[in-house]
C-alpha beads as a LAMMPS data file, in Angstrom:
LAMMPS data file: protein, C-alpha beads

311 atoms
309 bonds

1 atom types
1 bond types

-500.0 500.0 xlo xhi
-500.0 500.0 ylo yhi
-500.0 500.0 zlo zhi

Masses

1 110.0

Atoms # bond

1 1 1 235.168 -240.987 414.429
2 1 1 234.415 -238.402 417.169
3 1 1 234.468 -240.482 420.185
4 1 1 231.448 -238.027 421.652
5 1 1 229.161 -239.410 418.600
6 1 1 228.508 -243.255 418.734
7 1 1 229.832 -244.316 422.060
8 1 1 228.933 -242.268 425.617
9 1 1 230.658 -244.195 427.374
10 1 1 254.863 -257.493 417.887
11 1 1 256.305 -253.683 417.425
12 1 1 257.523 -254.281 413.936
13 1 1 259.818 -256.584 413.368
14 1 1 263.524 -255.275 413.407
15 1 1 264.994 -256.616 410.414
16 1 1 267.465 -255.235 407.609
17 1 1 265.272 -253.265 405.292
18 1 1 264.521 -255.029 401.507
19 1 1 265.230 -253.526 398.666
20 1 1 261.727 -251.770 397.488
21 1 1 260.125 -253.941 395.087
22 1 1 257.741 -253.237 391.911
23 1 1 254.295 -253.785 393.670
24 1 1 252.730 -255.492 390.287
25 1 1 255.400 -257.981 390.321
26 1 1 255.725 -258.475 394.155
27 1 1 253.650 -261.543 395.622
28 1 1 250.798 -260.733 397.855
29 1 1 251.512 -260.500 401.725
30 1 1 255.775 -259.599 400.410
31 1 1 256.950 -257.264 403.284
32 1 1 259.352 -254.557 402.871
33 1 1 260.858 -250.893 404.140
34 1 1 262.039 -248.167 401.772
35 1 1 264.148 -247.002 404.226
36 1 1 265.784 -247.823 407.959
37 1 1 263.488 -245.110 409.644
38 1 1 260.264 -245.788 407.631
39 1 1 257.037 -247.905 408.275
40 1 1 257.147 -251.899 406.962
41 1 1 254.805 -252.253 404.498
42 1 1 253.081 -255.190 402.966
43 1 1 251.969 -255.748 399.333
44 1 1 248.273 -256.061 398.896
45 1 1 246.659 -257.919 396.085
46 1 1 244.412 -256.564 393.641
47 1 1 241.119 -257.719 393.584
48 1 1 237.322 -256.943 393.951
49 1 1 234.837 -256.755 396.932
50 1 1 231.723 -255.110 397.977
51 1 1 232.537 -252.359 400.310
52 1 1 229.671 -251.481 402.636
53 1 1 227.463 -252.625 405.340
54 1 1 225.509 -255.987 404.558
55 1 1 221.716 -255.308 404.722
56 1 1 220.650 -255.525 408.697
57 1 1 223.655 -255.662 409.856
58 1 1 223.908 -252.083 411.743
59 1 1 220.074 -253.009 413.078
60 1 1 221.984 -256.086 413.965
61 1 1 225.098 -254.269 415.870
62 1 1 222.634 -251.643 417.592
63 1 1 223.925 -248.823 415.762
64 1 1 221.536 -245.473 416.587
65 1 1 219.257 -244.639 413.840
66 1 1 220.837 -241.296 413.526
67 1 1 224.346 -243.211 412.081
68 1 1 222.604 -245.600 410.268
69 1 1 223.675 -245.304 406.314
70 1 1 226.660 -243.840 406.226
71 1 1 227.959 -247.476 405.145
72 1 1 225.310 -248.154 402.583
73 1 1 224.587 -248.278 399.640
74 1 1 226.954 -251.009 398.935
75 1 1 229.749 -250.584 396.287
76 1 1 231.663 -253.113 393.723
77 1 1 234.951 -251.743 393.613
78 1 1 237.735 -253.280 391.761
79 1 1 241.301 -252.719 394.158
80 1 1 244.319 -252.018 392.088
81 1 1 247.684 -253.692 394.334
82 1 1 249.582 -251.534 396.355
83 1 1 251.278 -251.437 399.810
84 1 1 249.244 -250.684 403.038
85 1 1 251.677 -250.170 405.973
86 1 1 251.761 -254.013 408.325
87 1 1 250.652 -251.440 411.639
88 1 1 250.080 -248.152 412.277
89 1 1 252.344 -245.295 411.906
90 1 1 254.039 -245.578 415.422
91 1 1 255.251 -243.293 418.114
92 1 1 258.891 -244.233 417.206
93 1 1 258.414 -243.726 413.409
94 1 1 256.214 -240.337 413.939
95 1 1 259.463 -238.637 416.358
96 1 1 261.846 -239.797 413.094
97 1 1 259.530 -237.217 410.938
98 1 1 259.202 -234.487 413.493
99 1 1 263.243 -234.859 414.552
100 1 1 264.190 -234.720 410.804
101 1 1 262.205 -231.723 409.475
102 1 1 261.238 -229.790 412.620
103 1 1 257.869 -230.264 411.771
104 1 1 255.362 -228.654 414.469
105 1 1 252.601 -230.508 416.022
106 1 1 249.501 -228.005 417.161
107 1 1 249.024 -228.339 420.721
108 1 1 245.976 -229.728 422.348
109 1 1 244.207 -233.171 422.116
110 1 1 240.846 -234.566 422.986
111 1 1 241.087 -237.165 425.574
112 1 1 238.797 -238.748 427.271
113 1 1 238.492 -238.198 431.766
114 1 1 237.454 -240.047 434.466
115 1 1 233.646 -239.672 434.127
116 1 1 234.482 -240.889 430.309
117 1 1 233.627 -237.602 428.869
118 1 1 235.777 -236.404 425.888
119 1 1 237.476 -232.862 426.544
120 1 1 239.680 -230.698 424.633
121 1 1 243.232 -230.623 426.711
122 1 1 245.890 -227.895 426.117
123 1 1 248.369 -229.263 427.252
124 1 1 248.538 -233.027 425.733
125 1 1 249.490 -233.673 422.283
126 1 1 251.061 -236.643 420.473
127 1 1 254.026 -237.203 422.838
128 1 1 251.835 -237.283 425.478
129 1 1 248.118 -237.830 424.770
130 1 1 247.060 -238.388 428.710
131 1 1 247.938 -242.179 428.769
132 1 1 251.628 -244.032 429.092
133 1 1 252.950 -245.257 425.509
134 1 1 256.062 -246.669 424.515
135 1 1 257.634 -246.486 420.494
136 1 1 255.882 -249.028 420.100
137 1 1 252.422 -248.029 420.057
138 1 1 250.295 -245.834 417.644
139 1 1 251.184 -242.521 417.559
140 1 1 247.830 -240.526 418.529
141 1 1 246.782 -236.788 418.503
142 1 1 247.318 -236.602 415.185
143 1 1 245.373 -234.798 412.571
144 1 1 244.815 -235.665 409.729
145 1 1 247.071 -232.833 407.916
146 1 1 249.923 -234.099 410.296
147 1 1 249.615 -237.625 408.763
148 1 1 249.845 -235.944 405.246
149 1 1 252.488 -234.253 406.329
150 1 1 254.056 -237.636 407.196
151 1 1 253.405 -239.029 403.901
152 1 1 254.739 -236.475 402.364
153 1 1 258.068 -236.569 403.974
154 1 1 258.303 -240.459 403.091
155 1 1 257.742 -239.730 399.415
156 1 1 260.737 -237.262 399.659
157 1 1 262.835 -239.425 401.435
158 1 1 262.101 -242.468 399.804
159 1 1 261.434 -240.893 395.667
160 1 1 258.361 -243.412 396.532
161 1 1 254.572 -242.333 396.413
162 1 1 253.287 -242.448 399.930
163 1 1 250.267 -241.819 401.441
164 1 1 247.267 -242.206 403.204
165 1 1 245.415 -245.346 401.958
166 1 1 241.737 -244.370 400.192
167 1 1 238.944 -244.929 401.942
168 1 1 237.944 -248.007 399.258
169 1 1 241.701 -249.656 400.035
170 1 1 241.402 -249.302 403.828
171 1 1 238.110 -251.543 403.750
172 1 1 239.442 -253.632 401.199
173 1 1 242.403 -254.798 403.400
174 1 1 240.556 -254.488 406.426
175 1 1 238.429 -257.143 405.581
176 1 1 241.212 -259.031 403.700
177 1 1 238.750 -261.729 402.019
178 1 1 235.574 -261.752 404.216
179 1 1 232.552 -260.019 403.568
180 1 1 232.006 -260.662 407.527
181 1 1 231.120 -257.769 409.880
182 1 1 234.655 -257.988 411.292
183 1 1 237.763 -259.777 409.348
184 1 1 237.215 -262.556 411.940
185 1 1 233.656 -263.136 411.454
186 1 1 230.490 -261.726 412.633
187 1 1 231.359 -262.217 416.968
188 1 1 231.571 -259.348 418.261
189 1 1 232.269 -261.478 421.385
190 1 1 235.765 -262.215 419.828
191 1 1 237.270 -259.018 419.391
192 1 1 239.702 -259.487 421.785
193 1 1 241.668 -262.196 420.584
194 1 1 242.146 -260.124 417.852
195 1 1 242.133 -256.705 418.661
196 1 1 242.366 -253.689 421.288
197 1 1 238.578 -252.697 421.744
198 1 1 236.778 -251.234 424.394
199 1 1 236.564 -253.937 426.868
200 1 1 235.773 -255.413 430.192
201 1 1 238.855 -254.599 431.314
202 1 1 238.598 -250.829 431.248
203 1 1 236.301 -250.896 434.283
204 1 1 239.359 -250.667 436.160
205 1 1 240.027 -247.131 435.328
206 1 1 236.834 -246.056 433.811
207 1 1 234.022 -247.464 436.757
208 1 1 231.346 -245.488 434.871
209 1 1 231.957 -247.503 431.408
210 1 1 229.099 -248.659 429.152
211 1 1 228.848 -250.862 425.989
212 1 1 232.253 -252.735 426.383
213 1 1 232.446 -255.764 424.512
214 1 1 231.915 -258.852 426.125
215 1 1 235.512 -260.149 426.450
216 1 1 239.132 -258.400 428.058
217 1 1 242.055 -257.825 425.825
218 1 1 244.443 -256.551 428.240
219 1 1 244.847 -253.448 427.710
220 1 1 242.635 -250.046 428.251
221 1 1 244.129 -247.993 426.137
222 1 1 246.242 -248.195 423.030
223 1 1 248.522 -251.387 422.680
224 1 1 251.870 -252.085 420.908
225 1 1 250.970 -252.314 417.502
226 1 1 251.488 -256.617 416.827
227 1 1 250.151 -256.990 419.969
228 1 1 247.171 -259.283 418.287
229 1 1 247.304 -261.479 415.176
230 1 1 247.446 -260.422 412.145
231 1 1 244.043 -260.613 409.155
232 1 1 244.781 -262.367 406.485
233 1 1 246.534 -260.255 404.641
234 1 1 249.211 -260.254 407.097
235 1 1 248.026 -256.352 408.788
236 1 1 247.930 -255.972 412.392
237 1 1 245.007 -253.418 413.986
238 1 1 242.927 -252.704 411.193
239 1 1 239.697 -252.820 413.975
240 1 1 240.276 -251.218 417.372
241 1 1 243.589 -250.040 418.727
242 1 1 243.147 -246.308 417.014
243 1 1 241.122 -245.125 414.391
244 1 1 243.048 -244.612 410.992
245 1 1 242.923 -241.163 408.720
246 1 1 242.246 -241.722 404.940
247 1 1 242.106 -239.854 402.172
248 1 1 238.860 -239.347 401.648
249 1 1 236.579 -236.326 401.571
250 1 1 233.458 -236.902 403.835
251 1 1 230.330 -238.576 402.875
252 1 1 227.189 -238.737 403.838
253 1 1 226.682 -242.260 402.626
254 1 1 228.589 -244.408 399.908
255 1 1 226.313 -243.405 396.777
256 1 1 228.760 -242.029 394.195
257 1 1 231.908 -243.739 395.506
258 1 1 234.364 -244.324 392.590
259 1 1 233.927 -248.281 392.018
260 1 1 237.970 -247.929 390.850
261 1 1 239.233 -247.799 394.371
262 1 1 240.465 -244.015 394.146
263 1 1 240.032 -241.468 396.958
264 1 1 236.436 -239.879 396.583
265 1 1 238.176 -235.964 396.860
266 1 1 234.230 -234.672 396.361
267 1 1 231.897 -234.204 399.104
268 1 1 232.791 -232.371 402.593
269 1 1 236.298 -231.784 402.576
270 1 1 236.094 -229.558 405.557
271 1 1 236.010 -233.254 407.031
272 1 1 237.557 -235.968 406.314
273 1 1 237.180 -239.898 406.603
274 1 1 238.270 -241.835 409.606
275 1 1 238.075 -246.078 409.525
276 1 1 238.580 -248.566 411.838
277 1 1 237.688 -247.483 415.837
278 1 1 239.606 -247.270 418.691
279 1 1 240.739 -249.078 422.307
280 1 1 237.339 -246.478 422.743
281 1 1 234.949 -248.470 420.541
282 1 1 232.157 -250.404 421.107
283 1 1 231.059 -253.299 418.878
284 1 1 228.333 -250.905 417.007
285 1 1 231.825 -248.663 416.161
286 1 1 234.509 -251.434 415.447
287 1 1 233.049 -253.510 412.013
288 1 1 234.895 -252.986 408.876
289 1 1 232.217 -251.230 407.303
290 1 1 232.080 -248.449 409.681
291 1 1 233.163 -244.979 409.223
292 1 1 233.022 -241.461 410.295
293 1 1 234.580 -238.233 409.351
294 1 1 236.144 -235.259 411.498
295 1 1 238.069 -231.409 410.909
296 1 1 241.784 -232.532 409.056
297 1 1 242.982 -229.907 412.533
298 1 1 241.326 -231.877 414.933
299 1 1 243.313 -234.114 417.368
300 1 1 242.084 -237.057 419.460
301 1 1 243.924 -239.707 421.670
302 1 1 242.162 -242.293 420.000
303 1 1 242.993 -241.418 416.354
304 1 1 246.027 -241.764 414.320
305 1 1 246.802 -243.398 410.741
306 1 1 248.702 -246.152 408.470
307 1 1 249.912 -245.463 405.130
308 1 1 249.710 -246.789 401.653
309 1 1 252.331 -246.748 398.673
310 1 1 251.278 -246.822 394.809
311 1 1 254.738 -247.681 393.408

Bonds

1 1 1 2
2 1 2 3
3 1 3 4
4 1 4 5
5 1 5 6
6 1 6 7
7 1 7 8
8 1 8 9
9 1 10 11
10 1 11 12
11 1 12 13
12 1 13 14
13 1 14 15
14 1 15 16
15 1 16 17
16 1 17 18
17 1 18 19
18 1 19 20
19 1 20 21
20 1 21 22
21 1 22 23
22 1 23 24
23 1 24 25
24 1 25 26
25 1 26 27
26 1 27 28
27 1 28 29
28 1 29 30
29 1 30 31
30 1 31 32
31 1 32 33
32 1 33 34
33 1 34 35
34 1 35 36
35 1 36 37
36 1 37 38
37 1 38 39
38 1 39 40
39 1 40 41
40 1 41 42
41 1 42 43
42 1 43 44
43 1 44 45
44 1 45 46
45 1 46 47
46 1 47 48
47 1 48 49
48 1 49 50
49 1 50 51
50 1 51 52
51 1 52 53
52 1 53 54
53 1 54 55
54 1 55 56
55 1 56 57
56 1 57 58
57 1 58 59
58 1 59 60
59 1 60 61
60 1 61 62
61 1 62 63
62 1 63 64
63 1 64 65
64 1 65 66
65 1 66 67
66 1 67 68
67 1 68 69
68 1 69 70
69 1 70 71
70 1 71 72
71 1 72 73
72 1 73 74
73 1 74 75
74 1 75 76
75 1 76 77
76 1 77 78
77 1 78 79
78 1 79 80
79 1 80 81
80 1 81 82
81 1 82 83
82 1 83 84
83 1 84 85
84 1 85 86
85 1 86 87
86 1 87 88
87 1 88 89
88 1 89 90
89 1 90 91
90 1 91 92
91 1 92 93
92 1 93 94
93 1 94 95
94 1 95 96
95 1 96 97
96 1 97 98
97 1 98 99
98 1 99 100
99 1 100 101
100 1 101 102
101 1 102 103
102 1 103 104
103 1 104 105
104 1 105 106
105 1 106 107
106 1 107 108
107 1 108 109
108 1 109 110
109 1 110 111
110 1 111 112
111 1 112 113
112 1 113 114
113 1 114 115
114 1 115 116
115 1 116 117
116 1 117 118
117 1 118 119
118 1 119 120
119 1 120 121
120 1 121 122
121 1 122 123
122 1 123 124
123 1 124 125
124 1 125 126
125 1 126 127
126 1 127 128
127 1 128 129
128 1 129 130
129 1 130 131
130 1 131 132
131 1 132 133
132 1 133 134
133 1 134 135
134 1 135 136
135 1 136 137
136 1 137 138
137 1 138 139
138 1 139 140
139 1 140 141
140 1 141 142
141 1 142 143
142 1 143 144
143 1 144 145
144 1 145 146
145 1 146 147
146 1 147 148
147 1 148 149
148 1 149 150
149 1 150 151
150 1 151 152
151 1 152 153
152 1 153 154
153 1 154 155
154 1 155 156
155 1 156 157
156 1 157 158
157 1 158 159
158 1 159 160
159 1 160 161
160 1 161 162
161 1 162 163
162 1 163 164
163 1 164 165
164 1 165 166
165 1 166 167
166 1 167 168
167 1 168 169
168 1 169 170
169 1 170 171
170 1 171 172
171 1 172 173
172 1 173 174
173 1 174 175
174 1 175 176
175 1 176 177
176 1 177 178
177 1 178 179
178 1 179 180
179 1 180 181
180 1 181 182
181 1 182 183
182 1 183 184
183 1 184 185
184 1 185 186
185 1 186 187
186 1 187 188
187 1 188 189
188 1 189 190
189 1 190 191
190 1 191 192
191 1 192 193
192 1 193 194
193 1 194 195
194 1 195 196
195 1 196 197
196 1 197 198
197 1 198 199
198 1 199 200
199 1 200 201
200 1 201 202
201 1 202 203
202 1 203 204
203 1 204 205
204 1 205 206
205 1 206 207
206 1 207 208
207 1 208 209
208 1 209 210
209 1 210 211
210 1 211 212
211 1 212 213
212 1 213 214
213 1 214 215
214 1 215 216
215 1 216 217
216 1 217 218
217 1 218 219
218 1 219 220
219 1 220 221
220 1 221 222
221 1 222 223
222 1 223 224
223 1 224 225
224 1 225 226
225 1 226 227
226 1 227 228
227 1 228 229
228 1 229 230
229 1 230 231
230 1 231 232
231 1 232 233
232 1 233 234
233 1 234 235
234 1 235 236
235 1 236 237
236 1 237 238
237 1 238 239
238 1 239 240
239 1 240 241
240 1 241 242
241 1 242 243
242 1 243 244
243 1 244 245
244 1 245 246
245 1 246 247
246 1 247 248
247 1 248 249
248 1 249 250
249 1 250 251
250 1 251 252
251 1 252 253
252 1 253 254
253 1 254 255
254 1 255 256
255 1 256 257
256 1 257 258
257 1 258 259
258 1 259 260
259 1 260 261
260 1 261 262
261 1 262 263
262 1 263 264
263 1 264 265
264 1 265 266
265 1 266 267
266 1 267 268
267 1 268 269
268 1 269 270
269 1 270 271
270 1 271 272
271 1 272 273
272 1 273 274
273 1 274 275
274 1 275 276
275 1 276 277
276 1 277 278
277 1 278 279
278 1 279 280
279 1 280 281
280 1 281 282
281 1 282 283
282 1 283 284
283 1 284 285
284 1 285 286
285 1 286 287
286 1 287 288
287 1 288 289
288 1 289 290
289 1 290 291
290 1 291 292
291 1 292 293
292 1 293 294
293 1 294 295
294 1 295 296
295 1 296 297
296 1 297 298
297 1 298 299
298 1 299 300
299 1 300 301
300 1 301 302
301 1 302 303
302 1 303 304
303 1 304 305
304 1 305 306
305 1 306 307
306 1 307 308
307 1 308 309
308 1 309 310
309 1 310 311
């Protein structure tokens, strides 16, 4: 998840909030908010899949030999249902939580220059992490114990159990049905009809850029979240746009990964789990099966998080 490792180089919809439903007797793909300020969430199926990296297929994407594993060996996990958050925890929805509890953000924030080197910055953080945003894309800079933070103030304001998804229910509703390297297929060529990768496009800005995908998306940093279709489980952004905490503790590999689903809290817990990649990844980085694990302090403008609800 460290953008220095692998790579060198519709807002929500504004509509009067449901009333929370039982997830085991809400259909598949049902949307709903808990409350006016909080994220829209969708109901995800239960269900089974094999989370992992297919044999060959990070030989396939070019991934270096010194991150091949980490997605193997492969896992039959059984998915109890629950909610996953439709995008990722916005700007708008992040200044609700600090507004309402005065909760402080640590200053500083990775971000990446104009020879595309990654740097540690004093003086950007999550209201401004070196790049023009809106409320209406991902909030970034955030660490991993400031997402918690945020799920924590959503189960107090709600009396609902929020939180960040497991690493087992990220992939699971990442891939939403395929067993594909990417919830479209296996093209890494069309990523950008369906997300916010590291494109063609960012030569503009970054002249010095390597390993872009083969396609533009329009943007060359973070997008709107909605910006790009949705999987088939009706989630927007689950590749690209910015890499997503979870709960996990950090692996080396996926041997001993609970095949119930449930948050592996065993391993390195001095790091923790990151899914998904970034507007920063290349197609090695952005497959559902990736992963990669950073310090719960550490900021970058490239990583932020979606959360999940149990009841």
């Amino acid at each position: 998840m460290n953008p220095r490792g692998l790579v060198t180089a519709a807002f929500f919809i504004a509509a009067i909030a449901r009333a929370s439903p039982a997830l085991a007797e809400s259909a598949p793909g049902t949307t709903f908010r808990d409350c006016a300020q909080c994220p829209e969430m969708v109901v995800v199926s239960s269900g089974r899949f094999i989370m992992g990296a297919a044999p060959g297929e990070e030989e396939r994407e070019g991934v270096p030999e010194s991150f091949r594993g980490r997605s193997q060996p492969r896992v039959d996990v059984t998915i109890a249902s629950f909610a996953l958050g439709r995008y990722e925890v916005t700007r708008g929805e992040f200044e609700e939580f600090v507004a309402e509890t005065g909760y402080t953000v640590g200053g500083g924030c990775y971000s990446i220059d104009g020879e595309g080197k990654w740097e540690l910055s004093p003086r950007l953080d999550w209201r401004n992490p070196g790049f023009t945003q809106s409320v209406r894309h991902p909030v970034v800079c955030v660490s991993w114990d400031d997402a918690s933070a945020y799920a924590a103030w959503l189960s107090r304001k709600t009396g609902k159990a929020y939180r960040l998804p497991s690493e087992a229910e990220w992939e699971y509703a990442a891939r939403a049905g395929s067993q594909a390297t990417r919830p479209w297929g296996a093209s890494a060529d069309d990523a950008c009809e369906h997300e916010n990768v590291w494109d063609q496009g960012v030569k503009s800005t970054y002249p010095n850029a390597i390993s872009m995908h083969a396609c533009s998306d329009g943007f060359v940093h973070t997008s709107p979240v909605g910006s790009f279709r949705s999987n088939s489980f009706g989630l927007h952004d689950m590749i690209g746009n910015a890499w997503e905490w979870v709960q996990d503790c950090w692996n080396d590999t996926l041997a001993g990964m609970p095949d119930s689903g449930a948050a592996r809290l065993s391993g390195d817990c001095s790091r923790r789990v990151g899914r998904g990649g970034s507007w920063f990844d290349n197609p090695g980085v952005a497959r559902s099966a990736n992963r990669d694990g950073d310090d719960p302090g550490s900021r970058y403008a490239s990583i932020g998080f979606r959360v999940a609800r149990s009841r």
